[in-house]
C-alpha positions in Angstrom: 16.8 -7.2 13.0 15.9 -11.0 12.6 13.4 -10.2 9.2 13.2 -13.5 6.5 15.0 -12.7 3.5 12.6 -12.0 0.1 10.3 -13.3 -0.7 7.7 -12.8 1.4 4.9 -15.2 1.6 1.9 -14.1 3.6 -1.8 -15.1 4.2 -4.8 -13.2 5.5 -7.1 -10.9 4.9 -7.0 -7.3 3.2 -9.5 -4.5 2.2 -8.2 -2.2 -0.7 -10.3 1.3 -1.9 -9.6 2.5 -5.1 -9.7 6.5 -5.5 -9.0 9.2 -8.6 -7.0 12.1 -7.2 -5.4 15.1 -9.2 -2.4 14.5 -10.7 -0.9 17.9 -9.9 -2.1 16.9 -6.1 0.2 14.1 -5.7 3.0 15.2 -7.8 5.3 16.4 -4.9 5.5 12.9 -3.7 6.5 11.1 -6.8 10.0 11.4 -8.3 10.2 13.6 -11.3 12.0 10.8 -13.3 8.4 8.7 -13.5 5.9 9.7 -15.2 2.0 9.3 -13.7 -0.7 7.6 -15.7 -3.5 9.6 -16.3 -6.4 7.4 -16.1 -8.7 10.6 -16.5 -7.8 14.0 -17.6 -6.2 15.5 -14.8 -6.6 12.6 -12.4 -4.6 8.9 -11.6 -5.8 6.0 -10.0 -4.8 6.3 -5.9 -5.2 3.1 -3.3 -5.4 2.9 0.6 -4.0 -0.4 1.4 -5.4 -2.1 4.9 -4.2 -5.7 5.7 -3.7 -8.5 8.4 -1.2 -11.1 7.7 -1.8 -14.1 10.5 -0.9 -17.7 10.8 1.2 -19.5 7.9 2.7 -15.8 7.4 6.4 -15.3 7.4 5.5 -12.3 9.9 2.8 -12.0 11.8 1.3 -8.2 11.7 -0.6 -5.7 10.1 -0.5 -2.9 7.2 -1.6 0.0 5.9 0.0 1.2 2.5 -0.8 4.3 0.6 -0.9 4.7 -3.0 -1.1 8.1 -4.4 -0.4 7.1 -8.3 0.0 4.6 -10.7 3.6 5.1 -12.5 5.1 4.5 -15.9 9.1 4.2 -16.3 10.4 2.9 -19.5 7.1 1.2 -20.6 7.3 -0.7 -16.9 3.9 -0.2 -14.6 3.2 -0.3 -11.4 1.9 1.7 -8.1 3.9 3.9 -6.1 4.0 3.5 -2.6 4.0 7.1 -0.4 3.1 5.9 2.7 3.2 2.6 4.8 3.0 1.4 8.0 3.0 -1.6 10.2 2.9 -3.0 13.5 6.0 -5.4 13.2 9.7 -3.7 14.2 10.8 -6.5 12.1 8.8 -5.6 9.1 9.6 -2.1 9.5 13.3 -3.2 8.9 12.8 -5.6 6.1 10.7 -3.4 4.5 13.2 -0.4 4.3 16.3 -2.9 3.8 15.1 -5.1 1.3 12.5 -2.8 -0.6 13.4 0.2 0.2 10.1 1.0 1.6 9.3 3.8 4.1 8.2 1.3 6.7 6.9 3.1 10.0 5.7 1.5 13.0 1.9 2.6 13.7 -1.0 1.2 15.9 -4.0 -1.2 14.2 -7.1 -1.5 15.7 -9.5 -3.8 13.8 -13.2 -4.7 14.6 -13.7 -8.2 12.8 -15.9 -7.6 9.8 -16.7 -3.8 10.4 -14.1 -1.1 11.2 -10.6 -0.7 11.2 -8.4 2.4 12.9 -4.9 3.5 12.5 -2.7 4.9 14.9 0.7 7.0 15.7 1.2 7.5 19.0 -1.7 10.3 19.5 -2.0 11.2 16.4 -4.9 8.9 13.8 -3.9 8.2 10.9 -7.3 6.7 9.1 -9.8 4.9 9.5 -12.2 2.6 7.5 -15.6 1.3 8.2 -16.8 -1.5 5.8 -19.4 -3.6 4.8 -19.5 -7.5 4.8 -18.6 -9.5 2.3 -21.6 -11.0 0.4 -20.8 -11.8 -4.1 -17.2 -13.0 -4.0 -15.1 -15.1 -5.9 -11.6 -16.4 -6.4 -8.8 -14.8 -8.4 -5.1 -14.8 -9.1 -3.7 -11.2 -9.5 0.3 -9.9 -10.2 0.6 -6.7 -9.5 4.1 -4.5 -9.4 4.9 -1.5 -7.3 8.1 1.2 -7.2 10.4 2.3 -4.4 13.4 3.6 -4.2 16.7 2.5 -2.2 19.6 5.0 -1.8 19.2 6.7 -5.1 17.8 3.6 -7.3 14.8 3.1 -8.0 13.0 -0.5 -7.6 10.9 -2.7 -8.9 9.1 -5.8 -7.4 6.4 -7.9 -8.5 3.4 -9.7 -6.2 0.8 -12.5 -6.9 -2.3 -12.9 -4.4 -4.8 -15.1 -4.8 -7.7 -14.5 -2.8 -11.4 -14.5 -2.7 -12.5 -11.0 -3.8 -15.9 -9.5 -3.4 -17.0 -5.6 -3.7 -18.2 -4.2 -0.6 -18.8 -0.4 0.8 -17.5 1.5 2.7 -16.1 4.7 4.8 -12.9 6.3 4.9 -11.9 9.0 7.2 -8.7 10.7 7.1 -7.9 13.7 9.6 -6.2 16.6 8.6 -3.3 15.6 11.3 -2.7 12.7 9.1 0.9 12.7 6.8 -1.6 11.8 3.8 -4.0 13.9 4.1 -3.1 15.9 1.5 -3.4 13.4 -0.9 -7.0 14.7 -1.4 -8.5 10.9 -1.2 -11.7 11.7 -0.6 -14.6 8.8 -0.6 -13.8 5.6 -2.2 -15.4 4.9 -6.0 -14.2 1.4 -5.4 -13.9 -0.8 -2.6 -12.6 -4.2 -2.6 -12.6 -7.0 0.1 -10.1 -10.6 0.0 -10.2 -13.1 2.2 -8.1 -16.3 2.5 -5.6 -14.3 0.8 -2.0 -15.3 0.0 0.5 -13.3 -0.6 3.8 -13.1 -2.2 6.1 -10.4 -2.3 9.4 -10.9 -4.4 12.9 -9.4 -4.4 13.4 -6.4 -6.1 15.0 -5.7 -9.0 17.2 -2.0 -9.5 15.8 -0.7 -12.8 17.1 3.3 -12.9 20.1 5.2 -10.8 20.2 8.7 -10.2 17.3 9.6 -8.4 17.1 12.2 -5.6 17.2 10.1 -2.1 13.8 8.9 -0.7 12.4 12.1 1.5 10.2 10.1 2.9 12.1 8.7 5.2 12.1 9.6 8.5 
């Protein structure tokens, strides 16, 4: 598949909730080799992901990524990515061949400023309804998540910079939905960026050995 080579630079617009969740919960879909940070007795710090990357992107398409922990391997940080899905066949491939991610194709429906639905074939994935933006202001974040390719695990960093504001909002997730056992629940957190851009980086292998990925399909 014609996908650009890493990094990825991206621009758009992205709403990110921020959840706790039991750690016991989400343990089947982490590795055993990483260890989750507890962020509250009993609980980590979980993330539902929901993004449009437009003009001045490498691709053109949309994203939902799941994130049912925060991970700790050999004092290195970062989220864990369960879940993710996109609208792009071309994503879907550099996603699994350059990260190692567990890229599926899925259906995004997205009512400017308001609501946002996620579909596979018939079944619904999520949904989100949201509030509009009002307080904002601009930041630079670098953030790092985990995947794992074959059987090493991955590391790649990202820096956004966007204009971030706290908003509310909704999420639904059905019981037909691959993460619904995640046990997200409401959102404690929910933020909102605009004129975002994006860049994902190459990984980098840092630990061999692990089980393969059974999350891919």
């Amino acid at each position: 598949m014609p996908y650009p080579q890493a990094p990825w630079t991206l621009q758009g617009y992205a709403i990110q909730t921020l959840h706790l969740v039991n750690i016991d919960q989400v343990r089947p879909l982490i590795p055993l080799e990483l260890e989750i940070i507890s962020v509250w007795p009993g609980k980590t710090l979980a993330s539902v992901y929901l993004s449009h990357y437009g003009l001045g992107s490498v691709l053109e398409y949309s994203e939902l990524i799941v994130v049912p922990a925060l991970i700790n391997y050999q004092r290195k940080i970062g989220a864990w990515i369960s879940h993710i899905y996109v609208d792009n066949a071309d994503s879907v491939a550099g996603g699994r061949e350059i990260w190692g991610l567990p890229k599926e194709l899925a259906k995004f429906t997205w009512e400017q400023g308001k609501y946002v639905t996620v579909h596979q074939e018939n079944r619904k994935l999520c949904s989100l309804r949201y509030d509009r933006q009002s307080l904002a202001w601009k930041q630079w974040l670098s953030v790092s998540a985990f995947s794992a390719k074959g059987t090493d695990l991955l590391i790649f960093p990202a820096e956004v910079e966007s204009v971030l504001g706290l908003i509310g909002s909704k999420l639904e997730i059905p019981a037909e939905s691959p993460f619904f056992g995640i046990g997200l629940g409401q959102p404690w957190l929910t933020v909102r960026c605009e004129q975002m851009s994006l860049q994902v980086d190459a990984p980098k292998v840092v630990g061999k050995g692990l089980p393969k990925n059974k999350l891919f399909k």
